[in-house]
C-alpha positions as CSV (number, residue, x, y, z in Angstrom):
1,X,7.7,-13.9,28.8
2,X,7.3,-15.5,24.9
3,X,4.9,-12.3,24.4
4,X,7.3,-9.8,25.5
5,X,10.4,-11.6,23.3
6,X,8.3,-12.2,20.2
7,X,7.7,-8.0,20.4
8,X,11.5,-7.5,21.2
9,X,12.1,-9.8,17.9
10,X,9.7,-8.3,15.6
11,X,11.2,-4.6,16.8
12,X,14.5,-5.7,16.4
13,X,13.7,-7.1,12.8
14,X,11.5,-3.9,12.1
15,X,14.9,-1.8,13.1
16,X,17.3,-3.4,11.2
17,X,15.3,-3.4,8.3
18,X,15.1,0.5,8.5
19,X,18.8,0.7,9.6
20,X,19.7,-0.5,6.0
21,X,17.4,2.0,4.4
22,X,19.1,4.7,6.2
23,X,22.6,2.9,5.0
24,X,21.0,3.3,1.6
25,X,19.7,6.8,1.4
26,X,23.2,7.5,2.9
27,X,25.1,6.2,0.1
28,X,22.9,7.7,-2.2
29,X,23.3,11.3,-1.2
30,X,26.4,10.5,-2.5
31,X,25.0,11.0,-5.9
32,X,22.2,13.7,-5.3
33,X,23.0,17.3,-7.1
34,X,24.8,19.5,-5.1
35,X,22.2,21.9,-4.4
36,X,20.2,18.8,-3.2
37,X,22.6,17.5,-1.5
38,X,22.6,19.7,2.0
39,X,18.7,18.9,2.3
40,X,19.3,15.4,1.8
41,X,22.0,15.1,4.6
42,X,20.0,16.9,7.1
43,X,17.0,14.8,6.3
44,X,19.4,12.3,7.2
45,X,20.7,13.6,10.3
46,X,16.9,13.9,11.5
47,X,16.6,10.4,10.9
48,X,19.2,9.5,12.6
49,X,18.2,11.2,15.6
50,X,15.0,9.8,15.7
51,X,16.1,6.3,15.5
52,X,18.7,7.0,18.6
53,X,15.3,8.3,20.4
54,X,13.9,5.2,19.6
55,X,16.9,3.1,20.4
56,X,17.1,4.5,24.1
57,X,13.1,3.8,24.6
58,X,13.7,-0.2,22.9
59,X,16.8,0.0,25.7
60,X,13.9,0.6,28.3
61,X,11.7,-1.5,27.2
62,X,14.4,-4.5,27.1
63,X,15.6,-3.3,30.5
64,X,11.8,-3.4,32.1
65,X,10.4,-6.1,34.3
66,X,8.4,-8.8,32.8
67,X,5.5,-7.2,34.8
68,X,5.6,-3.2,33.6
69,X,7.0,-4.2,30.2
70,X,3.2,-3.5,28.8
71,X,3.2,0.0,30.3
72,X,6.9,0.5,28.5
73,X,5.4,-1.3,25.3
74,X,3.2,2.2,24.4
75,X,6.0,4.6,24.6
76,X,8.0,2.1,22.5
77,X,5.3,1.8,20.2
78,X,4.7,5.4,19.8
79,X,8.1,6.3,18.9
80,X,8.8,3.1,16.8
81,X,5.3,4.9,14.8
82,X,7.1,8.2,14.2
83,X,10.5,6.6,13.3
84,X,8.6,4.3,10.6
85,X,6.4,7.3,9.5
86,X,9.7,9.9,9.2
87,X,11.9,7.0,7.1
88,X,8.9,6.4,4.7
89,X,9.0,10.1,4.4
90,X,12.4,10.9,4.0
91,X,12.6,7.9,1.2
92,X,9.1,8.9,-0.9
93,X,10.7,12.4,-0.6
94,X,14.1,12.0,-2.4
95,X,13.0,9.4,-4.5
């Protein structure tokens, strides 16, 4: 059981810590050109989407016995991977 709430925590740390950069690339397509400014938003919107993917897997996860939890954990894990990978991308891309 301390396994399986020390990986909720560090998720749940790891999300909010990626919810504020999407807060902040947000507010900053704000102040992108124009003609940049479309690509930005729908960058955003893809973002978005992902993390709501990723949100109803953690929901799973959270929701799963203390005895399948592990076999939940790899889904989790794979979609927390492409969440972390698309955010790093979006940011080095309109930096």
């Amino acid at each position: 059981m301390e396994k399986r709430n020390a990986y909720m925590e560090k998720i749940e740390a790891n999300l909010a810590q990626y919810n504020a950069k999407l807060a902040k690339m947000k507010a900053e397509a704000a102040l992108v050109k124009a003609d940049m400014k479309l690509e930005y938003l729908n960058q955003m919107d893809s973002l978005e989407r992902k993390r709501d993917d990723f949100m109803e897997k953690f929901g799973h996860l959270k929701e799963s016995s203390e005895h399948g939890w592990e076999d939940v954990k790899v889904g989790t894990e794979k979609a927390w991977s492409e969440l972390k990978d698309s955010i790093e991308k979006g940011i080095a891309r309109f930096k």
